[in-house]
N, C-alpha and C positions, 0 to 999 in steps of 0.2 A: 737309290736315287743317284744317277751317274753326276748332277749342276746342281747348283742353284745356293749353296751353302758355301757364306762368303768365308775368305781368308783374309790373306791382307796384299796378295797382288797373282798375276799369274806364272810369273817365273819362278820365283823358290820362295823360301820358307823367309818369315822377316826375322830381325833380332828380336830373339828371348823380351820380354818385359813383365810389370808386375806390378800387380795394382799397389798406389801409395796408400793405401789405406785398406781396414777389415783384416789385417793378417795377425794372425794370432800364434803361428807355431816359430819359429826358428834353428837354426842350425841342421844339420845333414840328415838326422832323424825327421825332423819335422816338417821338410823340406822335398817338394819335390818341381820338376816342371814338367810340363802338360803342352802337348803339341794338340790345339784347335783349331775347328772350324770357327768358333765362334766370334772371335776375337774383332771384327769390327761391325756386329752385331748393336746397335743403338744401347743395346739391356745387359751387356758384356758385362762392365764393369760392378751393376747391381749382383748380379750371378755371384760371381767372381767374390763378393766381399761378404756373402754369405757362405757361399761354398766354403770357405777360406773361415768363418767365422764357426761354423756350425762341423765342418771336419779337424778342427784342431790342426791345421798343416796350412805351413805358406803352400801359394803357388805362382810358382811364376810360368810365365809359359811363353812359346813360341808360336807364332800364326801360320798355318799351313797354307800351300797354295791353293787357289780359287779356281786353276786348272783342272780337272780332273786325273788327266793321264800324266802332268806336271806332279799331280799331289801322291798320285800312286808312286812312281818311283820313287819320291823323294821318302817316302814311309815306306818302301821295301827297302832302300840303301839303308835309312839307319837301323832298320830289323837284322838284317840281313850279318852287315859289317861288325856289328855288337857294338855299337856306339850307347854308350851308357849315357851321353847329354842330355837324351829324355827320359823322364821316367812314364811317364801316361799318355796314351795315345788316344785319340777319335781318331775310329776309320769305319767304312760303310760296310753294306754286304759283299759288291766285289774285293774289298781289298781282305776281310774277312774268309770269303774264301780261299783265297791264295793263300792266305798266310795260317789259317788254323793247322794243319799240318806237319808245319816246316819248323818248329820245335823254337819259334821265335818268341813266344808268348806264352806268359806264365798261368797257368792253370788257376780257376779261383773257385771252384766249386767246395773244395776244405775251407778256404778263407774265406770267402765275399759269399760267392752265390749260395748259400746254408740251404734244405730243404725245404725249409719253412716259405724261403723267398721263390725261389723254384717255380716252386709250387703256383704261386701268382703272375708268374713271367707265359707268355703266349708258346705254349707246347713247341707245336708246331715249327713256331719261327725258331725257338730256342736251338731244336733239332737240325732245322734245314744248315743253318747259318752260323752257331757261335760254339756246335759239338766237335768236336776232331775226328779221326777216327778210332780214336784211342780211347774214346769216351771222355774227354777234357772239354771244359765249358770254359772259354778263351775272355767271355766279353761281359761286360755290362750294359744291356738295351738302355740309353737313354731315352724312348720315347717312344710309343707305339705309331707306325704312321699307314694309314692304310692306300692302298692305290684304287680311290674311289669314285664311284660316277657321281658326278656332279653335273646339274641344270640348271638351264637358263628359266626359271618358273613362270615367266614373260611366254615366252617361247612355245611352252606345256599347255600354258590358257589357251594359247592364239590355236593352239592344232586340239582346242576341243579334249584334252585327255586331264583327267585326274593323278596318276600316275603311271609307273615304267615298272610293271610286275612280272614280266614274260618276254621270252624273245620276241614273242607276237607285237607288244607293246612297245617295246627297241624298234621295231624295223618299223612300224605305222608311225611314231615317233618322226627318225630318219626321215621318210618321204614327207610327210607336213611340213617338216620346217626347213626341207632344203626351197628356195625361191630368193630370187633375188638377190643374187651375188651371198647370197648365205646360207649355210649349209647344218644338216644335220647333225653331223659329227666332225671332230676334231680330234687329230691326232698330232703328237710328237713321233713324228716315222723318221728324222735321222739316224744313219744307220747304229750309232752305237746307246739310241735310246727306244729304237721301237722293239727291243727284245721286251722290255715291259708290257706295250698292249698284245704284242704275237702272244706272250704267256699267259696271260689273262684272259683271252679270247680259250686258249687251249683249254685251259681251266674250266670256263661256261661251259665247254661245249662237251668236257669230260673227255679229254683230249689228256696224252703225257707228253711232253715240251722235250725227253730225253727219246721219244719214239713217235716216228712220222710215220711209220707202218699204219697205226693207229688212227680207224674213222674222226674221232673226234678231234686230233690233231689237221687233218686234212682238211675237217669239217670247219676251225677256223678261220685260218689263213685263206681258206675259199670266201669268207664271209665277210674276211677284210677287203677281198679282189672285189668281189659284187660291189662293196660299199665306195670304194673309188672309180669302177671301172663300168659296173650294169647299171647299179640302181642310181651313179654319180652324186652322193649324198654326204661325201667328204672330196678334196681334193688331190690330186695324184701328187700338186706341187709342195704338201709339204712336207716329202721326205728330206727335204731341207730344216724342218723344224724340230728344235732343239723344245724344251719345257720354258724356256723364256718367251720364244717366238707364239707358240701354239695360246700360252694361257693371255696375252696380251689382245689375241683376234678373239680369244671366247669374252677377255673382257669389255671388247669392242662389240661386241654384237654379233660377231661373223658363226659363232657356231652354236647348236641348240647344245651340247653336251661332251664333257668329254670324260675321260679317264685322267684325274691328278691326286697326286700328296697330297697329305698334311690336313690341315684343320682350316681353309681358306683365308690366312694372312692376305695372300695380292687382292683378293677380294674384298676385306676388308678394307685395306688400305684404299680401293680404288671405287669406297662406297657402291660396292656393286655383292654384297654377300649379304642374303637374308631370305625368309623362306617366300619373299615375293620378288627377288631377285636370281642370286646363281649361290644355290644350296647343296650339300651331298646329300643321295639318298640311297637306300637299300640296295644291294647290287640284284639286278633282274635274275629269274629263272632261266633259263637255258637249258641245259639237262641236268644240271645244277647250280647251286649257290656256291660261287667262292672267291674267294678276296687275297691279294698279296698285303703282308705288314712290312717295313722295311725300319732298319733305324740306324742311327749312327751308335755305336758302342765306344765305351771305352775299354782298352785293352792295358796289359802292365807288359811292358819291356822284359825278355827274361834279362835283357844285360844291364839293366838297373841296377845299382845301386842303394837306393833308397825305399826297398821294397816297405819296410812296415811304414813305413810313411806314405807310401803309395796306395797299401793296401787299407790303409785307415782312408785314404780322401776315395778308394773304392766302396767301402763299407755305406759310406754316407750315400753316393754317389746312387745305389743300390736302394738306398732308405726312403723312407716316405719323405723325409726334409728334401731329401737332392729330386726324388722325380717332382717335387712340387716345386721347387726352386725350378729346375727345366719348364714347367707348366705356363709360373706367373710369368716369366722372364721370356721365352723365347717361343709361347706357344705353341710348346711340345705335348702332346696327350702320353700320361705316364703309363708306363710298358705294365706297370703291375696292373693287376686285376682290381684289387682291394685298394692301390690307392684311387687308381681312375673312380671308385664307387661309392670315393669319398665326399662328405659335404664339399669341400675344400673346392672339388673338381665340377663347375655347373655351364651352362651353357647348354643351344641347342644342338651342338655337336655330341654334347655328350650321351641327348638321347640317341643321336641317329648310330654312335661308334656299338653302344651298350647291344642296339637292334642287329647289327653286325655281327658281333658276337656270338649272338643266340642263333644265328639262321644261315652263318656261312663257312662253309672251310677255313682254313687262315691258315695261309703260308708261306713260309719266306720263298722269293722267286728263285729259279731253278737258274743254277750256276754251276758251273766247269771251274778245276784250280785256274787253267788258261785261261781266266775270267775275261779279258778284256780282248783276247784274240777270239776268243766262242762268241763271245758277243757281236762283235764287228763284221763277223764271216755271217752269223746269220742275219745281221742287219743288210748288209751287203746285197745277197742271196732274195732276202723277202725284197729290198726294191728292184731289183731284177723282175721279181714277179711281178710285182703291180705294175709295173709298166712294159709288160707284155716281152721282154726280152729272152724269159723262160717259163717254162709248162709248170701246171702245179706238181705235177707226176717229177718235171727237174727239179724244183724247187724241195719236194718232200727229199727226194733220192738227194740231192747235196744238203741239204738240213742233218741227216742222220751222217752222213760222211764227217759231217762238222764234229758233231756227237761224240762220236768213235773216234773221232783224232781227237779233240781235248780233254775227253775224260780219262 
């Protein structure tokens, strides 16, 4: 998820601070600081005085920028320079890829991630996203989040349909409900965010995102053109839209469905989430079922300092106390198997996540170390296409050139 996880401005990182209350450990051992997202989060502080109560370790911590490409350098300079001022870091799947290699990040598959826990963490994701190549597991999934279709249930009645079980039922979908300045589908196609639905599409259609050679690769990115361009069931104008933009027009009425995170927060906030409202459901058939999970980890600094310290508030962090601390506090659905299965964890998200599980692929989205330059060139490249400036035969053929230079 390139937005949308606040910090505390968008220029640089704010001063260190720490909650006056909840802390329990003290001095250099006991002690660490934690560069977050979370930090002007409303539940922040709740987090924070449990985390901090139940890990046996202060924390103090620093707020990361709210920028994206702001927040990434600022977390490769101090990886990078060996700046030991942080001990613990949140960072996403791009920065994840970059940096699992680069011998910046302490290995925790001996300390933290133990077999037992392993075991429980989403395969898949674990592989695409927190393995090295060396075989080192860098990170701790804070949260499983899936990039899931979600609908307007309003929308579903009006066009006569019970559910979206088949591509046949997407596209009949689609045409019912574009009228009237309102449209079928909605997307976030700015360029350094439509790498998510280009991948996901690739995925339906049994497509590989690393090979355009590949019918089903061809097969989606054709299917995104029809959907702005033949069948006009989404619109060409928002390759302007970021995830703020987009989820605002679905909650306004303007689209029947779209592709988002998480566990629907803006929708609930914006009493607009519930199963006769805008609910996630089962991702459709296409020539198969598959889903991206995505999440923010924490990582340990190798130039820290205050490793057992760090590795204890990892240990937790890893635990069924810390994914459920994530859960109640920042409506995060936990990365384990066994806790998501727990009483602890209910809601109807939880049926719908559980059905996901049993019926789809799952896997972290396909990324280049060049994370944010691979991304950008093929967001670039696919609006090119949609708006008729290059062939899809250009588009495939500069899509693999992308490939092949970043990987």
């Amino acid at each position: 998820m390139l937005a949308g996880c606040s910090g505390s401005n968008g220029n640089g990182a704010a001063p260190a601070g720490s909650s006056s209350t909840g802390t329990s450990g003290s001095g250099g051992q006991d002690e660490i600081t934690l560069y977050t997202i979370q930090s002007t989060n409303p539940k922040f502080e709740e987090w924070l005085n449990e985390a901090q109560e139940k890990s046996g370790v202060k924390i103090k911590w620093v707020a990361a920028p709210t920028d994206s490409d702001t927040r990434q350098q600022k977390v490769s300079t101090i990886l990078s320079s060996g700046d030991s001022s942080v001990d613990v870091l949140e960072i996403n799947d791009e920065m994840a890829t970059s940096f699992k290699n680069a011998g910046w990040l302490e290995p925790l598959q001996n300390s933290v991630l133990t077999e037992d826990i392993m075991k429980q963490l989403p395969q898949g994701y674990m592989k695409d996203m927190l393995t090295s190549t060396k075989g080192d597991v860098i990170g701790v999934p804070s949260y499983s989040g899936y990039l899931a279709l979600w609908v307007d249930q309003k929308k579903l009645d009006a066009a006569g349909m019970t559910s979206i079980d088949n591509e046949e039922d997407f596209v009949k979908f689609l045409k019912a409900s574009t009228k009237d300045g309102q449209y079928g589908y909605g997307g976030s196609w700015e360029k350094t965010y439509v790498f998510n639905e280009i991948a996901t599409f690739v995925n339906l259609f049994g497509g590989d995102y690393f090979d355009w050679t590949n019918e089903g690769s061809r097969k989606a990115v054709k299917f995104m053109y029809d959907m702005a361009n033949t069948w006009k069931v989404t619109p060409v104008d928002q390759i302007a839209d970021k995830y703020e933009q987009m989820n605002q027009k679905f909650i306004d009425g303007k689209y029947a469905m779209v592709f988002m995170w998480g566990t629907g927060t803006d929708y609930k906030k914006a009493n607009r989430y519930g199963k006769d409202q805008i609910h996630m459901i089962n991702m459709p058939m296409f020539a198969k079922r598959s889903i991206f999970t995505d999440s923010w980890s924490y990582v340990l600094n190798s130039a820290s300092k205050n490793k057992e310290a760090a590795i204890k508030f990892l240990k937790y962090a890893a635990s069924e106390d810390g994914e459920l601390n994530g859960w109640n506090n920042f409506d995060r659905y936990p990365a384990r198997a066994d806790v998501a299965a727990s009483d602890a964890v209910a809601g109807d998200i939880k049926d719908v996540y559980a059905e996901i599980q049993k019926t789809n692929e799952i896997h972290g989205r396909p990324m280049l170390p060049q994370t944010m330059e691979f991304i950008s060139e093929m967001g670039t490249q696919f609006q090119n296409y949609i708006q008729d400036k290059i062939t899809l035969d250009e588009f495939c053929k500069k899509a693999q050139e992308a490939v092949d230079r970043y990987k």
